[in-house]
C-alpha positions as CSV (number, residue, x, y, z in Angstrom):
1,X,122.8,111.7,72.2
2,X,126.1,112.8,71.4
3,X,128.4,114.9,74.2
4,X,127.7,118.6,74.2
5,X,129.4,121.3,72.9
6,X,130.4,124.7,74.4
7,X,130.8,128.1,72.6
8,X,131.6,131.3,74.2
9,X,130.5,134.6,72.5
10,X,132.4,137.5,72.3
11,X,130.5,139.7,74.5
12,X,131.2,136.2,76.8
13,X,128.2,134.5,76.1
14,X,128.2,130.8,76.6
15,X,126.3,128.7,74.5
16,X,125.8,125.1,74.8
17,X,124.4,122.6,71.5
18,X,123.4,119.1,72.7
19,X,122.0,117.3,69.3
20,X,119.6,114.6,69.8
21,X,118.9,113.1,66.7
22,X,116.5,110.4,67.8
23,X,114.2,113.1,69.5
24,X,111.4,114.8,67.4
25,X,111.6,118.4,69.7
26,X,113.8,120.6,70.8
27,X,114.3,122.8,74.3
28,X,115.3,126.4,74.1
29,X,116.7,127.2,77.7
30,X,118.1,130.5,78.8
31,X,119.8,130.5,82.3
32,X,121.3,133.6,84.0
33,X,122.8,133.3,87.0
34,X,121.2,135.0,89.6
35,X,118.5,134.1,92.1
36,X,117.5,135.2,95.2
37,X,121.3,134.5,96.8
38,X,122.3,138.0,95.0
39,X,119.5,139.9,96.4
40,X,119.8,142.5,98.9
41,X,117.2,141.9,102.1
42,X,115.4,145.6,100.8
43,X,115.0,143.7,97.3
44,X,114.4,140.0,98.5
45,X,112.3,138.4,95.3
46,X,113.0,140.4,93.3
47,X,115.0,137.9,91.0
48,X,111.1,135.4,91.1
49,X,109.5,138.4,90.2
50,X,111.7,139.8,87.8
51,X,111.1,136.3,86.3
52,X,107.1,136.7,86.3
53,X,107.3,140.5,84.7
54,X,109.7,139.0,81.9
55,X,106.2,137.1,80.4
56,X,104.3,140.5,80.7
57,X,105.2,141.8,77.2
58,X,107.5,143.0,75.2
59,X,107.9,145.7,72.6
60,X,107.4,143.1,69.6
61,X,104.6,141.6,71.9
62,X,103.2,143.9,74.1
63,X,101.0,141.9,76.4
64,X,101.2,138.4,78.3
65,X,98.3,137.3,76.6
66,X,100.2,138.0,73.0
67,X,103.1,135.7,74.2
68,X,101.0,133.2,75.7
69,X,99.0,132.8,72.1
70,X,101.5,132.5,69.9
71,X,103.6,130.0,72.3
72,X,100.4,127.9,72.7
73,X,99.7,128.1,68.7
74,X,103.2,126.7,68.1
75,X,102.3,123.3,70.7
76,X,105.0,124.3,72.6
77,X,105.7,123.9,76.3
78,X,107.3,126.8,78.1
79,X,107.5,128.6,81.7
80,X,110.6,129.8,84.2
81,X,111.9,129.1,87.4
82,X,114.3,130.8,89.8
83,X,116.2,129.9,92.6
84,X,118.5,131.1,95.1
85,X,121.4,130.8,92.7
86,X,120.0,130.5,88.9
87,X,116.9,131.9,87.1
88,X,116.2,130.1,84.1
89,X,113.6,130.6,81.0
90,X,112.5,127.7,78.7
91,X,110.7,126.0,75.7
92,X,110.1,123.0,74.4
93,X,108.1,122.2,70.8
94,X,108.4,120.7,67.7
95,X,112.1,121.0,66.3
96,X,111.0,122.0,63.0
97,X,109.3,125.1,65.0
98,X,112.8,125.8,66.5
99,X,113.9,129.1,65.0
100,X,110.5,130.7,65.8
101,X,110.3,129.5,69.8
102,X,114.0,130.6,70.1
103,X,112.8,133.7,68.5
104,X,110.4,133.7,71.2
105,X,112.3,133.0,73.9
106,X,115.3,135.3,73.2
107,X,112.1,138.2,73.2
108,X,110.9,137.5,76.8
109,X,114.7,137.2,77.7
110,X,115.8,140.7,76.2
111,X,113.1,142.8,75.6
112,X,110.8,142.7,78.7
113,X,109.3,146.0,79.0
114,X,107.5,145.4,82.7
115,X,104.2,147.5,82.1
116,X,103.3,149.3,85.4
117,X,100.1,148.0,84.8
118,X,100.9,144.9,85.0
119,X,103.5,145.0,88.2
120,X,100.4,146.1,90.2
121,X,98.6,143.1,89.0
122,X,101.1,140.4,89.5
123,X,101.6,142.1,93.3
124,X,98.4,140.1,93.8
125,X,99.6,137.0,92.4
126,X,102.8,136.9,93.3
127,X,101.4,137.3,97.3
128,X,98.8,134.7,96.7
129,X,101.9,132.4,95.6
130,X,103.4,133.0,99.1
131,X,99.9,132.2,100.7
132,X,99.7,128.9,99.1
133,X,103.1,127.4,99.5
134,X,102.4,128.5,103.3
135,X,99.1,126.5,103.0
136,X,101.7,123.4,101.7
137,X,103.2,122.3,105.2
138,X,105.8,119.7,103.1
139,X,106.9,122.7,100.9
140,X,106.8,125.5,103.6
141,X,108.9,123.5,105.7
142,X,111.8,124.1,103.5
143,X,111.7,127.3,103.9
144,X,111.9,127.2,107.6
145,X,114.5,124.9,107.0
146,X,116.7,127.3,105.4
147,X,115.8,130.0,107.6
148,X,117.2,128.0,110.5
149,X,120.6,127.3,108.8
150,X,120.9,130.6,107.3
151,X,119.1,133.0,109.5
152,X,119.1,136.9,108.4
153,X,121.0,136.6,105.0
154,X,120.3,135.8,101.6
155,X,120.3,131.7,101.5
156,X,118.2,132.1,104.9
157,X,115.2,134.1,102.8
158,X,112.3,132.8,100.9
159,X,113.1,133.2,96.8
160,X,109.8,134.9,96.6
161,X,110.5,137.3,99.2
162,X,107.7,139.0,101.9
163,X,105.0,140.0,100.7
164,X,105.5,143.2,102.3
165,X,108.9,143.4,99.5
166,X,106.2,142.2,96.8
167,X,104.1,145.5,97.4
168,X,106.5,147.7,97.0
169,X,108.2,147.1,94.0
170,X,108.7,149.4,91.6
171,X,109.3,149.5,87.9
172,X,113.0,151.3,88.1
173,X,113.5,148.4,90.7
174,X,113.2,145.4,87.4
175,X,114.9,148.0,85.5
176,X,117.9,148.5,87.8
177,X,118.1,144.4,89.3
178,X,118.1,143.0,85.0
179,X,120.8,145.8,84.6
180,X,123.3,144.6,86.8
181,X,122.7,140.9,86.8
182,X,121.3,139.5,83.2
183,X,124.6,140.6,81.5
184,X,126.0,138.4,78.3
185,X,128.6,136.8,80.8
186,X,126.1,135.4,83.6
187,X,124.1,133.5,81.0
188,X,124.5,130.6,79.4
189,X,121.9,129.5,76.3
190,X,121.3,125.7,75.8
191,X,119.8,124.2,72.8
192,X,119.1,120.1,73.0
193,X,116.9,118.5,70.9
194,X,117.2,117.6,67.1
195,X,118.8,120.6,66.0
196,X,122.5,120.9,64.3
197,X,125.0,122.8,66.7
198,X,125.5,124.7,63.7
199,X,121.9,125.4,63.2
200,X,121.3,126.7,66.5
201,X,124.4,128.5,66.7
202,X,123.5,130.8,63.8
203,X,119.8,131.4,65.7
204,X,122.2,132.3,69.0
205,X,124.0,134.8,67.4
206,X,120.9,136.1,65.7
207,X,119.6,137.2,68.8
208,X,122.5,137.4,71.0
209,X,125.4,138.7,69.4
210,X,124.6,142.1,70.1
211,X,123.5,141.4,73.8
212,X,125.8,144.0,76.2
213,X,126.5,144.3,79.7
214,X,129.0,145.0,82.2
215,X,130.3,142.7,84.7
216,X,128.0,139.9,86.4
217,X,126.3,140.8,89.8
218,X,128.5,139.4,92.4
219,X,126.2,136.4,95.0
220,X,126.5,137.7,98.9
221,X,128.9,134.9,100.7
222,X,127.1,132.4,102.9
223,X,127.9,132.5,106.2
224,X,127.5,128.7,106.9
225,X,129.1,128.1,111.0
226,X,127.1,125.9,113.7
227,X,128.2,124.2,117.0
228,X,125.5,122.6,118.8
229,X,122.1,121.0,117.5
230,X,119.5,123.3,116.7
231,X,115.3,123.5,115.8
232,X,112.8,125.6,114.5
233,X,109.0,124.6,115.2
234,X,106.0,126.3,113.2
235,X,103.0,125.1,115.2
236,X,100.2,124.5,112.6
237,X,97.0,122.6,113.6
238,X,97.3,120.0,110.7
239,X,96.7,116.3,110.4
240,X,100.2,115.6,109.6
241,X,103.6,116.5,111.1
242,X,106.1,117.7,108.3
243,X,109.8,118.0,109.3
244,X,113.1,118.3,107.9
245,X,116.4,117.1,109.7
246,X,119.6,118.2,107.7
247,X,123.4,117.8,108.7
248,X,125.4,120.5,107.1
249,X,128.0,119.0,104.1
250,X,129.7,120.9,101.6
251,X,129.4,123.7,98.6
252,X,129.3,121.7,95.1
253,X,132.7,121.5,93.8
254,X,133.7,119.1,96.8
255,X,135.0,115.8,95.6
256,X,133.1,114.1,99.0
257,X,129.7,114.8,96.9
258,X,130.1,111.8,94.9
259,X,129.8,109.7,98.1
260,X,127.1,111.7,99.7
261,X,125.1,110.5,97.1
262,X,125.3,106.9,97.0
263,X,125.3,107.6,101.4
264,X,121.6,109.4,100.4
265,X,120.7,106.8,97.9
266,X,121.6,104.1,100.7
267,X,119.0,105.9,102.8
268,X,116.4,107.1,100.7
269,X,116.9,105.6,97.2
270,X,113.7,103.8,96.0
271,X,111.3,101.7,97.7
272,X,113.8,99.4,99.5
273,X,115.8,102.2,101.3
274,X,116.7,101.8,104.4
275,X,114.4,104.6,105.6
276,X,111.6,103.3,103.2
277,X,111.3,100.4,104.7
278,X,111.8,101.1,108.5
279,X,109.2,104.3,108.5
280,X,106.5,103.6,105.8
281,X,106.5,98.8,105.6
282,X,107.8,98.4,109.4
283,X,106.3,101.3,111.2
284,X,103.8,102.4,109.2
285,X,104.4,105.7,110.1
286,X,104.6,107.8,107.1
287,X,103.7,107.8,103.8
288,X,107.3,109.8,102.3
289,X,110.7,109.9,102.9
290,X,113.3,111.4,101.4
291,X,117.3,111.9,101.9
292,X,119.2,113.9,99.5
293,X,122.3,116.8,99.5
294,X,121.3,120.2,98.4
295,X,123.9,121.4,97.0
296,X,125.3,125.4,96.4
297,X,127.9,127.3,95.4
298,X,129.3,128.2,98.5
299,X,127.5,125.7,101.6
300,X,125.4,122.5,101.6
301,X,123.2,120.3,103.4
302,X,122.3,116.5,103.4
303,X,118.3,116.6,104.4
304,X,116.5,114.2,105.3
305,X,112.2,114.7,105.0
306,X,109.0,112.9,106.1
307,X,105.3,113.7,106.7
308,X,104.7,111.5,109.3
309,X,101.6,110.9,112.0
310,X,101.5,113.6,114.7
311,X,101.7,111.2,117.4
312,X,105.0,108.9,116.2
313,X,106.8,112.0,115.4
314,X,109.4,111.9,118.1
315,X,109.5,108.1,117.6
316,X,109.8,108.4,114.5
317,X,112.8,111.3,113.8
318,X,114.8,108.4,117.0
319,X,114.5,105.7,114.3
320,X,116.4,108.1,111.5
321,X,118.8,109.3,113.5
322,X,119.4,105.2,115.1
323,X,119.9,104.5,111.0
324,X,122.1,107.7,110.4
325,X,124.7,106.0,113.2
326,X,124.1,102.5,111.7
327,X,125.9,104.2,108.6
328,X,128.7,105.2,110.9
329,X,128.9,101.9,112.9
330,X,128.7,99.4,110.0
331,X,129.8,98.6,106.4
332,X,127.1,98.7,103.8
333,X,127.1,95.3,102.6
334,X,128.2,94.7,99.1
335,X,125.0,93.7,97.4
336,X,123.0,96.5,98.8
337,X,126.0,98.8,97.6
338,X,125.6,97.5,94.4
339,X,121.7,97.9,94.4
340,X,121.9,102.0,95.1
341,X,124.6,102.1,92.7
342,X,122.3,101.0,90.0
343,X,119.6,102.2,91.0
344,X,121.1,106.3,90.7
345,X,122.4,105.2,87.4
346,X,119.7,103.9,86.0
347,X,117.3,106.7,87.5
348,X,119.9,109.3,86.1
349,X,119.8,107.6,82.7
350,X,115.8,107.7,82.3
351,X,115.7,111.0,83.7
352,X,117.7,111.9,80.5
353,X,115.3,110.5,78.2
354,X,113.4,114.0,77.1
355,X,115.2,117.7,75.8
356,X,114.0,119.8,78.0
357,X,115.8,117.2,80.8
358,X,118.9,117.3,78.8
359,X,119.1,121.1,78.4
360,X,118.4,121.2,82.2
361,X,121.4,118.6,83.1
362,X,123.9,120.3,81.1
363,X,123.2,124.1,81.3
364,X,123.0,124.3,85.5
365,X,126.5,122.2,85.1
366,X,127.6,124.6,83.0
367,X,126.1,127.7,84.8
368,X,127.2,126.8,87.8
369,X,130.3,125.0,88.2
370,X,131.6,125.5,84.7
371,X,131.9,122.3,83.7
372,X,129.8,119.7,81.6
373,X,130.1,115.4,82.8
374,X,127.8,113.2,81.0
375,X,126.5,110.6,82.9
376,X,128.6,107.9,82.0
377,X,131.2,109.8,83.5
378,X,129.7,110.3,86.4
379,X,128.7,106.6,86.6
380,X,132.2,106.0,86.3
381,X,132.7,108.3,89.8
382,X,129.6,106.2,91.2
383,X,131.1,102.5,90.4
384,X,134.3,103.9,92.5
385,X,132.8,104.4,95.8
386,X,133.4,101.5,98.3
387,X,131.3,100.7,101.5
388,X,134.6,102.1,103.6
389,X,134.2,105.5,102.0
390,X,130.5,105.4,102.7
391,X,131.2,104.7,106.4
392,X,134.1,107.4,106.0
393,X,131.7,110.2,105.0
394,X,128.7,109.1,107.4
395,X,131.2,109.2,110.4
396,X,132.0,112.9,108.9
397,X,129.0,114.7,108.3
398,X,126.4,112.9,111.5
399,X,127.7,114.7,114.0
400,X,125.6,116.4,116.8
401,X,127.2,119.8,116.3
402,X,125.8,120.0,112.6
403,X,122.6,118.6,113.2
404,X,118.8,120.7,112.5
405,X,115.5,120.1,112.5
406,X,112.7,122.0,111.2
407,X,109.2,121.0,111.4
408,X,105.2,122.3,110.8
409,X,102.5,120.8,113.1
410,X,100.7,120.6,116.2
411,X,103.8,121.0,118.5
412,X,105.3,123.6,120.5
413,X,108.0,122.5,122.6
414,X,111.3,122.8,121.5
415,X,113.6,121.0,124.4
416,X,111.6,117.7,123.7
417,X,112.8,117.5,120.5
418,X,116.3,118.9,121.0
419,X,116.8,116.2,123.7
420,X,116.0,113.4,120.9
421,X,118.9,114.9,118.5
422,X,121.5,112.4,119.5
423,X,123.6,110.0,117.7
């Protein structure tokens, strides 16, 4: 894979080439920035719908069911995501099928037409979407999560909205949102795969060049303050308590990220983590664990998450926070330091094995922080940490004042677990 390579348009388009030459597909992957961080509250998922109607038809296709066909005939992979910061649209096929999926792509991207017809029918899915993820206690309680950190402002609110919002969405309200926010200078086209940057830049242009807009739809500031523990409790008469407990860190162009990581890999990184071993092969509590830093433009939070049996559940969120202090108390020992260092490394390399990976690692770089590191440089950043910064950062970030908990299941009081959020 050789480095990437950056082009801005003149209407301010940036477009990133990654050739692979050693792969036999390529990814087409258009990212805007906006998600559901820019939103007002009237308009909350808009950007996740606005992201569904986009596949609803266009003028040269003027049905989902004609896009759907002719992505399908050309054995290509394709769907969109948003979040609360980025909405992106992507596919993957054959690279000799290249210029007709970009084709493709650049259709959805710029010629959406969002049928009335259709907006009332994807109301239904859309809400039935909400339903499920509720019905998911380890997904749902992310969104309490965030709800507790954030409260009553944008990075506090589900991406896909209420579904009272969902109902009453109009037509003018796509038009109006795509208007102000997917302008030439908020998105950012990646092309990785085993195409020539000169190849794909002439397909870019193609379609792009005459892409207009005014200036990019400004993200609503985070208000990110907190002085005492807090918790948020969704009783939910399930088999299984889900719960997320989350100090908050730092927005993503903090040079203390690099350590949070290898501090979250020395927690949650593979089967011999810390936490791995001490809830799932000593205490046999739960089946996952996670620790990771979620990071944004303008806040962050290291989180730590486990479905765990109802009964152990104080028991076991005591043991996480006794291994949280441990961090702050003692020096990770060389060889274990070692271990999580190559173990993110290695992960970060295999996870770079496919295009559609690649165009994913570079363009939300780019998008977002402006700025493209391949992952030997990062590695580099990695191999730099010592156990005394780990113990630096742990004895920074696990403090009582900036520690939540959210969690779904059969519980109900609040104090109990509010007493047991001590380090």
């Amino acid at each position: 894979m050789t480095k990437p390579k950056k082009i801005i348009l003149k209407n301010g388009l940036t477009v990133v080439t990654v050739p692979m030459k050693d792969t036999p597909t390529v990814t087409a992957l258009v990212l805007v920035g906006t998600g559901s961080d820019y939103e007002d509250k009237s308009v909350n998922g808009i950007s996740h719908f606005l992201e569904h109607m986009c596949f609803k038809g266009t003028e040269k296709r003027p049905s989902a069911h004609a896009i759907s066909h002719e992505l399908d005939a050309l054995g290509s992979q394709y769907n969109a995501f948003t979040d609360h910061e980025l909405t992106g649209y992507y596919a993957k096929a054959d690279a000799k099928k290249f210029k007709k999926v970009f084709e493709i792509i650049s259709d959805i991207y710029l010629n959406s037409t969002f049928p009335e017809a259709e907006i009332e029918k994807e109301k239904g899915v859309i809400v039935e979407e909400i339903n499920m993820y509720e019905d998911m206690p380890h997904r749902h309680v992310q969104d309490i999560f965030g709800e507790l950190l954030y409260g009553d402002q944008p990075a506090g609110r589900n991406i896909a909205g209420t579904k009272e919002n969902v109902r009453k969405m109009t037509r003018n309200d796509f038009v109006k949102y795509k208007t102000s926010h997917y302008v030439p200078k908020a998105t950012t086209i990646v092309i990785a795969g085993n195409v020539s940057s000169k190849d794909a830049l002439v397909e870019v242009k193609k379609h792009f060049g005459n892409m207009s807009g005014g200036v990019k739809g400004k993200k609503i500031k985070t208000i990110d303050k907190q002085d005492a523990p807090k918790v948020m409790l969704k009783f939910k008469a399930t088999d299984q308590t889900h719960f997320v407990l989350g100090f908050r860190s730092f927005d993503m162009f903090s040079k203390k990220n690099t350590t949070l990581s290898l501090l979250s890999g020395v927690l949650g990184a593979g089967m011999s983590s810390r936490l791995f071993i001490k809830l799932r092969e000593d205490l046999g509590a739960a089946y996952y664990v996670n620790a990771y830093n979620n990071l944004s433009l303008d806040h962050g939070v290291f989180q730590i998450s486990a479905g765990v049996t109802n009964e152990r559940t104080q028991e076991v969120i005591t043991e996480i926070l006794k291994e949280c202090k441990r961090l702050k108390d003692e020096l990770v020992g060389e060889s274990e330091l070692q271990k999580v260092k190559s173990f993110i490394i290695g992960n970060s390399k295999m996870s770079l094995e496919a295009s559609d990976d690649v165009a994913n690692f570079y363009g939300t770089q780019q998008l977002l922080k402006g700025e493209m590191k391949t992952i030997d440089e990062k590695a580099k950043e990695i191999n730099k940490i010592t156990s005394r910064d780990i113990q630096k950062m742990a004895r920074e970030i696990f403090t009582e004042k900036h520690l939540n908990m959210s969690l779904i299941g059969p519980h109900k009081e609040e104090a109990k677990f509010i007493k047991i959020l001590t380090l």
